[in-house]
C-alpha positions in Angstrom: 110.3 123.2 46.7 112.4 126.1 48.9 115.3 128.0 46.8 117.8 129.3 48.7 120.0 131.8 48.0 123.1 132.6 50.0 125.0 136.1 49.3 128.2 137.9 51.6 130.6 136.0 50.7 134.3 137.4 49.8 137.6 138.3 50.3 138.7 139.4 54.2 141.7 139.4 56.1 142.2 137.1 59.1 140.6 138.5 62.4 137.9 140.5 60.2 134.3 139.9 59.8 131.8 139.1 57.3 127.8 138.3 57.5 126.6 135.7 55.5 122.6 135.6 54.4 120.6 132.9 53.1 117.0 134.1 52.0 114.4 131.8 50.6 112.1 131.6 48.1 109.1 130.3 50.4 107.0 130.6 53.3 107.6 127.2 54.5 111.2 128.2 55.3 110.2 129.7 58.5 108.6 126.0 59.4 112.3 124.2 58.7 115.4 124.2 60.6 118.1 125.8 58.9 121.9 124.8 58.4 125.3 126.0 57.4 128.1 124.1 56.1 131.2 124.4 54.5 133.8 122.3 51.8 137.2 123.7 51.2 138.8 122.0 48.1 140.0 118.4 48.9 137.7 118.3 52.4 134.7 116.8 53.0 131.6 119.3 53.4 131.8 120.5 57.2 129.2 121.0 59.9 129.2 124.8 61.0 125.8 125.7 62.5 122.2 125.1 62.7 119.3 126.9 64.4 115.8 125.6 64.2 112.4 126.8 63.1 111.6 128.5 66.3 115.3 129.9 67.0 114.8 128.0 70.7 118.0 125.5 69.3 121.5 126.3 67.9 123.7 124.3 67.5 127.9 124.9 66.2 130.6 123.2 65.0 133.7 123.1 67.1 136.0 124.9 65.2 133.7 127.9 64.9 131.9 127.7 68.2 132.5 131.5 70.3 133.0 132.9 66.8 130.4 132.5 64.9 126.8 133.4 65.4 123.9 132.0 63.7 120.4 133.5 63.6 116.6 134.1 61.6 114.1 136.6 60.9 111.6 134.1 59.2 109.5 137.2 58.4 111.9 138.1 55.8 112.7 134.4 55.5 116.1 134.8 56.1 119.2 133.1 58.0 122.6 134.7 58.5 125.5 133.4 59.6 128.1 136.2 61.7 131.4 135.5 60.7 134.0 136.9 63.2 137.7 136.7 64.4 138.1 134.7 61.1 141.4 132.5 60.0 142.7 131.3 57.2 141.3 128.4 57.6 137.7 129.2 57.5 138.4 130.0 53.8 135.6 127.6 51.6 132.6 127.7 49.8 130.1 128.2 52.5 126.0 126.4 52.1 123.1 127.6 53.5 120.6 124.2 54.0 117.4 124.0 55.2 115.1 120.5 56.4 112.5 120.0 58.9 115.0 118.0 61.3 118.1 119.4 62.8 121.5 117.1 61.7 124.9 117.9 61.8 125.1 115.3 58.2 125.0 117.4 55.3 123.3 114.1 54.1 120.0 114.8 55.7 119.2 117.9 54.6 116.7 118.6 51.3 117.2 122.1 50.3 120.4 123.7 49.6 122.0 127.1 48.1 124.5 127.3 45.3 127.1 128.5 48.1 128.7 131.5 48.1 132.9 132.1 48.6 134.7 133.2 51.8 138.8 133.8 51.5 140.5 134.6 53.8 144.0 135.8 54.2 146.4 135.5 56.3 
């Protein structure tokens, strides 16, 4: 069993910056690809990135693609996600996920985090 934990979140103004991290509980981590999605309230849980085990494939949603920047130091068994030139509409509870298979279907992935808040104002 992998716990993830996911921590950054907050308040920011649109264009600003934040860094989410996602740091798990086991070595195994560093073995599985790792995902981030987000659910705004009333929306279905979104696709944002994914980068796997060995950091060779990344993969974004389109809405985030050129301003987002996902990355791993599985020594500290950790993910991020770089948050930048951020909207309004980026504002939502944002998951860190991890599996052994890259998906962009929140469906297919085993481990999750409890999700941490990004707001952003306009």
């Amino acid at each position: 069993q992998v716990r993830l934990v996911e921590s950054g979140g907050g308040l920011v103004q649109a264009g600003g910056s934040l860094r989410l991290s996602c740091a798990a509980s086991e070595r195994t981590f560093s073995s599985l690809t790792v995902g981030w999605f987000r659910q705004a309230p009333g929306k279905e849980r979104e696709f944002v990135a994914a980068i796997t085990w060995s950091r060779r494939n990344i993969f974004y949603g389109d809405s985030v693609e050129g301003r987002f920047t996902i990355s791993r130091d599985n020594a500290k068994n950790t993910a991020y996600l770089q948050m930048s030139s951020l909207k309004p509409e980026d504002t939502a509870v944002y998951y860190c996920a991890a599996d052994l298979d890259y998906s962009r279907n929140w469906r297919d992935y085993e481990y999750w985090g409890q999700g941490t808040q990004v707001t952003v104002s306009s």
